[in-house]
GUZA-225896 format. One record per residue (C-alpha): x, y, z; residue in one letter. Coordinates in Angstrom, 1 decimal. Layout:
N
+--------+--------+--------+---------+
:      X :      Y :      Z : residuo :
+--------+--------+--------+---------+
:      X :      Y :      Z :       A :
...
+--------+--------+--------+---------+
This chain:
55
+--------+--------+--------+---------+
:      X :      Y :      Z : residuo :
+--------+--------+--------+---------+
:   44.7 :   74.5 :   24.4 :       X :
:   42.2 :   73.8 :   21.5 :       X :
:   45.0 :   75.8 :   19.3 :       X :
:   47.3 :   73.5 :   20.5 :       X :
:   45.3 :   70.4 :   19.5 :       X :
:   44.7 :   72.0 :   16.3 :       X :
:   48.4 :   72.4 :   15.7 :       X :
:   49.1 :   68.8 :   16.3 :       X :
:   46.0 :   67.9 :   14.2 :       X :
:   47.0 :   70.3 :   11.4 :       X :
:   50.8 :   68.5 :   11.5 :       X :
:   49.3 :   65.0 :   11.3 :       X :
:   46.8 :   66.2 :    8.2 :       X :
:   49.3 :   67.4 :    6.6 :       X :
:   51.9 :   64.3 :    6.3 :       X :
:   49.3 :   62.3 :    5.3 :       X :
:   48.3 :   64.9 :    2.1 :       X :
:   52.2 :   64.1 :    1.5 :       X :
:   52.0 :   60.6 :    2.2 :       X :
:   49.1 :   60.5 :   -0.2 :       X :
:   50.6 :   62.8 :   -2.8 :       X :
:   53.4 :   61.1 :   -3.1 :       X :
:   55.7 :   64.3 :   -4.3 :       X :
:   57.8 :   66.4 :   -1.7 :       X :
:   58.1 :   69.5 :   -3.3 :       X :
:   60.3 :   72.3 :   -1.7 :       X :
:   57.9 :   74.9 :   -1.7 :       X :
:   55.2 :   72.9 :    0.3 :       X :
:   57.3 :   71.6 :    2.7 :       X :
:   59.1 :   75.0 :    3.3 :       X :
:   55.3 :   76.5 :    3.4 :       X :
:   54.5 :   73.7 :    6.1 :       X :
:   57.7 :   74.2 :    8.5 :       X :
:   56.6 :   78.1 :    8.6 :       X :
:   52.9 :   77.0 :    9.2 :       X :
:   54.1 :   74.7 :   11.8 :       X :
:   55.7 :   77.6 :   13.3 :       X :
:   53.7 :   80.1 :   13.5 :       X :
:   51.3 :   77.9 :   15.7 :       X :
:   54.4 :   77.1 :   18.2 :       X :
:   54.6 :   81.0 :   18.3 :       X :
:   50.6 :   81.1 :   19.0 :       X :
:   51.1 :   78.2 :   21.3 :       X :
:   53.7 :   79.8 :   23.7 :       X :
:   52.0 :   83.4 :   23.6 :       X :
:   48.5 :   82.0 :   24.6 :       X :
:   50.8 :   79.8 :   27.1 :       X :
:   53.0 :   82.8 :   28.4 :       X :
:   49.4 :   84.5 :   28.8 :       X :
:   47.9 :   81.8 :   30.9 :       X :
:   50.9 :   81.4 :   32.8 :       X :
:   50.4 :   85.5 :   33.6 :       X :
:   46.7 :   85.3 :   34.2 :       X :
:   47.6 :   82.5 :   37.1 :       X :
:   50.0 :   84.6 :   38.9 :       X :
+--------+--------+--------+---------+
């Protein structure tokens, strides 16, 4: 869960440092999106592995 949180948080922190830069470059935003998914990827294994510790 706290990987979770620190996905969302990390998502938020990181449209505001391009809010506040101003500049979209390519290479950030491409470098975010892969960040961004990588924790979805951690999110559903740790989920998938809670979901198989329950049963």
């Amino acid at each position: 869960m706290s990987i979770g949180i620190r996905g969302v948080f990390y998502i938020n922190i990181s449209i505001l440092r391009n809010a506040w830069t101003g500049r979209h470059s390519r290479a950030r935003l491409i470098e975010e999106r892969i960040r961004y998914a990588g924790n979805r990827v951690i999110m559903n294994m740790m989920g998938m592995q809670f979901f198989l510790e329950i049963n």
